[in-house]
N, C-alpha and C positions, 0 to 999 in steps of 0.2 A: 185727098180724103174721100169724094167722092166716088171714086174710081176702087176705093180700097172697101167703102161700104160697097158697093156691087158687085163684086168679089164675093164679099160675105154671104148677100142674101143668094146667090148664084149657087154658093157651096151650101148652105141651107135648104133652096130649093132641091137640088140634086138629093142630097140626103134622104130629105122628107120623101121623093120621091124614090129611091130606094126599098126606104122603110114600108113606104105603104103596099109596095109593091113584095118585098120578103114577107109582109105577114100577110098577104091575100095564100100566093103559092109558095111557100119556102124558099129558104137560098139556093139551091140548086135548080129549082125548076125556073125561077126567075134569070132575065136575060139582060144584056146592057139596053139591046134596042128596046126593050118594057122600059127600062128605065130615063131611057134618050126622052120617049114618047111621053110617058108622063111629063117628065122636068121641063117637057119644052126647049132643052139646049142642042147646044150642039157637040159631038163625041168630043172637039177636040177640047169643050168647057171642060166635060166632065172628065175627062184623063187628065185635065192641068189640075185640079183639084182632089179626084182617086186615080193613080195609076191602076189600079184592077176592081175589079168585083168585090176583091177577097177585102180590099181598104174600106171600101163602103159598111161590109160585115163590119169589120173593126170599128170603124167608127159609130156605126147604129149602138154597138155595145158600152161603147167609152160614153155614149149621151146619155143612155138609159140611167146611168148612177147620179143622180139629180135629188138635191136640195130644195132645188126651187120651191118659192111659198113656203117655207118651212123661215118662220117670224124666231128671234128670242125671244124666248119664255124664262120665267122663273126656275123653273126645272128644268132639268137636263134630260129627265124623263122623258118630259113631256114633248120637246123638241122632239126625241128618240119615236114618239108614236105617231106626234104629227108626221115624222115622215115618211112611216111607214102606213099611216091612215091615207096621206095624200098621194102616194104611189098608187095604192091600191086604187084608189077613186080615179087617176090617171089611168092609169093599163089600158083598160078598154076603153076608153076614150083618145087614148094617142098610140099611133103605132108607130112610133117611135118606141114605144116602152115596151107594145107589144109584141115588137119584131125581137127586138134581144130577144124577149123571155121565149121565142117561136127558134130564134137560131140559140139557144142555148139546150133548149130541151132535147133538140135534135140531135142525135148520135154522130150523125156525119159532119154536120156544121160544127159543132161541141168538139170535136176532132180537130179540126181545122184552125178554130178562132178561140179559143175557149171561151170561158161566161167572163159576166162581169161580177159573178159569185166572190170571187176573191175581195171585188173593193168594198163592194156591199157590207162584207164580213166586216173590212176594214173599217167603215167607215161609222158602222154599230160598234164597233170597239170602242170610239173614239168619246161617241156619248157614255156607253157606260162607265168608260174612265172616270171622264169629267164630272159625271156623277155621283159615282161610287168615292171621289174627295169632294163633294159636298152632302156627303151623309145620306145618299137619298138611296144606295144600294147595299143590300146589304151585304156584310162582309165574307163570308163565305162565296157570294157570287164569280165564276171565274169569266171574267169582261169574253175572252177569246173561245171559249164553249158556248157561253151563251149567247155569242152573236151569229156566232157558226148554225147554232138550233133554231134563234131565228129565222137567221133566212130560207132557210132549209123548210119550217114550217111554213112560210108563207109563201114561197113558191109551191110548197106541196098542196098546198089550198085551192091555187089558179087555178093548177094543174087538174087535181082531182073532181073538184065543181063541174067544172068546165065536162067532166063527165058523166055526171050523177043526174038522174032526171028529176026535172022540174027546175027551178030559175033559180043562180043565186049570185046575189048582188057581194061584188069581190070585198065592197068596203067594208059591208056587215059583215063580211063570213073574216075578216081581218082584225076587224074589235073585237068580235067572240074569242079569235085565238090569242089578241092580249090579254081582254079579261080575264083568260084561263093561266094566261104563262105570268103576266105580273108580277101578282101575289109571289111568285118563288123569286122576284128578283127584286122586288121594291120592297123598302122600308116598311111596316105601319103604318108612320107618321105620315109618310109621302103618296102612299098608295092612294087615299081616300080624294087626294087633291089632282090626281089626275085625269083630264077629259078623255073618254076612248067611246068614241062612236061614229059610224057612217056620217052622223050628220053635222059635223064639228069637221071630216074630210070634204065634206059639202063646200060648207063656209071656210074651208083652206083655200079650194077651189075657186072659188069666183070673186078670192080676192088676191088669185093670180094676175090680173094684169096690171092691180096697184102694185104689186112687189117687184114683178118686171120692171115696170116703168121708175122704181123707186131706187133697182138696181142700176138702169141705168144711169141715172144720176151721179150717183155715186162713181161708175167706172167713169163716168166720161170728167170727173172731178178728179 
């Protein structure tokens, strides 16, 4: 057991160092020795765990599609914004999140490995379903368009911020684009009981390591 936990965190180290390493310089210009040298291991760790470069990309991206902190709520909505509020307040804080979204935007990396656009789509389906049979969407809403135009807006947000001057914080500029797209997909009745703001991703946030901890429980049960 022990030997199997160090494993783990060894392949985690590796990763994290990866990722931090793809989103300083991109995947291409990044090297395994950047990588050796941050993770502190040794090649022949980190080949027992990625045989290439290209495994690492893939795996940065397969991490980025995260739940984490993301509680049951009463609404299915609402799950659906916390976790796209709590992404948002993550990105620039972990580069883990940050490297996908840096090797996805990328033409040549995007080429290679593709996004993790597909599961994201996927996985905002799943809430609007679940929602839309408990009356909270309204009918007309088609689940697989409009998760498609979510994600699409709110990586177009990173993306465009990130180049327009003066400063803007990803979580606000993330609830601004719910409280505009909502209204076309929630109820009346539902709309008005929904939380959407930077500061409710705040408070997602820093009770991220009660929900780790809570999760582990749970798996090792």
């Amino acid at each position: 057991m022990a030997q199997q936990e160090r494993a783990i965190r060894t392949r985690r180290c590796i990763l994290e160092a990866a990722a931090e390493t793809f989103d300083e310089r991109g995947y291409e210009s990044t090297t395994i020795a950047e990588i050796l040298e941050r993770a502190d291991v040794t090649k022949g760790a980190l080949y027992f765990h990625f045989p290439s470069k290209g495994d690492l990309a893939r795996a940065v991206l397969a991490a980025a599609v995260t739940t984490d902190g993301v509680r049951p709520q009463e609404l299915k909505l609402q799950e659906m914004v916390d976790t796209l509020l709590l992404l948002a307040y993550r990105l620039p804080r972990e580069p883990m999140l940050s490297a996908a979204l840096r090797i996805a935007v990328d033409p040549q990396s995007r080429g290679q490995f593709g996004t993790a656009w597909p599961d994201w789509v996927e996985l905002l389906v799943g809430f609007l379903r679940d929602a839309k049979e408990r009356g909270e969407v309204l009918p007309h809403v088609n689940e697989a368009d409009t998760a498609r135009m979510i994600v699409s807006t709110w990586t177009g947000v990173r993306v465009v911020t990130e180049g327009l001057p003066g400063t803007y914080g990803l979580a606000d500029e993330v609830a601004l684009l719910l409280e505009l797209l909502l209204p076309a997909i929630a109820t009346p009745t539902v709309l008005p009981r929904l939380e959407i703001s930077a500061a409710r991703a705040a408070h997602l946030h820093d009770d991220l390591p009660a929900w780790r901890a809570e999760s582990a429980v749970v798996g090792a049960g």
